[in-house]
N, C-alpha and C positions, 0 to 999 in steps of 0.2 A: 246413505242419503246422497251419494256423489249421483246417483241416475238422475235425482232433480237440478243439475247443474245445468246455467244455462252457456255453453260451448264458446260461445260471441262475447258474451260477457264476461267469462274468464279470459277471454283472448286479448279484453283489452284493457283488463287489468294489468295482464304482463310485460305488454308491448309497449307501455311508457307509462310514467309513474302515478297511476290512476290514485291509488291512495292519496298520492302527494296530496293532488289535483282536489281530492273530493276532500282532504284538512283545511286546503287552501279555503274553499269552498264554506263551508262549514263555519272555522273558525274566522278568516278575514271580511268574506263578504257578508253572508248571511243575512240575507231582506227578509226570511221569515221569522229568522231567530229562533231556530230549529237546535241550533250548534252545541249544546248541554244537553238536549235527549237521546241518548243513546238507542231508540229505536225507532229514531227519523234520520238514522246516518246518511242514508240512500237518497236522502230527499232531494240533492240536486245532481245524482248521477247521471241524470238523462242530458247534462249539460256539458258531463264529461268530452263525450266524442269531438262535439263541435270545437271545444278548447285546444283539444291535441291536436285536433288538424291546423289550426290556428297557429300551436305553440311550434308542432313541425316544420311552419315556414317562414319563425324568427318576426315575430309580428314586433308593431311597436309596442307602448305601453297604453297609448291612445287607442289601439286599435283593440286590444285585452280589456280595456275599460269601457270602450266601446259594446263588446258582447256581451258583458256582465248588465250595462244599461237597456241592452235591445231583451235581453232574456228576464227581467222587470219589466219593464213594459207588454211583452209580446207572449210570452209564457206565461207568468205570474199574472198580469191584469193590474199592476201598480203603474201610478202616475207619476210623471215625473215631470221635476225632481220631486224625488222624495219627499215625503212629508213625515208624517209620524208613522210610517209603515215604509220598509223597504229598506236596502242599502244608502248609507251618507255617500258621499262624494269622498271623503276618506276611507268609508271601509271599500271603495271601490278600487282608489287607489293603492289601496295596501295590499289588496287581494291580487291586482294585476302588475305589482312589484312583485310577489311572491313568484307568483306566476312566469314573470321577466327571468325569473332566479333559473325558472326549468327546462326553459329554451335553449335548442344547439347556439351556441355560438353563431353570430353572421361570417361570412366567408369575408 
């Protein structure tokens, strides 16, 4: 089944710690609360890319919390803040502490 592999997509799994990224995801943030079904792992992969290039250039925490809140609103179609659907303002914050944890070092 390796010919269904899609080439880009394993590419950026390797290139920095995409699993991490997509636990972080899953487990800390999670607006749909998806994070206990095992075949909606994938569900916020497509948020991957934008993260790493993010976490590539040593962002703040505000600025990590900041894309988790524009990718709710902008993606998702949730209003903010939050109400009874969507990430808290804690699981935002823990999710882009987590996150804070997988960035190079600032110079």
């Amino acid at each position: 089944m390796a010919a269904n592999r899609d080439p880009n997509r394993e590419h950026h799994r390797s290139t920095f710690p995409f699993f991490e990224i997509q636990a972080i995801l899953l487990h800390e943030w999670d607006p749909l609360s998806v994070g206990d079904n095992p075949h909606l792992a994938g569900e916020y992969d497509s948020y991957i890319p934008s993260l790493r290039r993010l976490l590539e250039n040593a962002p703040t925490m505000e600025a990590l919390a900041d894309l988790l809140v524009r990718a709710e609103i902008d993606l998702l179609g949730m209003e903010w803040p939050a109400n009874e659907r969507g990430a808290t303002s804690e699981q935002r914050v823990r999710a882009a502490r987590a996150l804070m944890a997988l960035a190079p070092a600032k110079p």
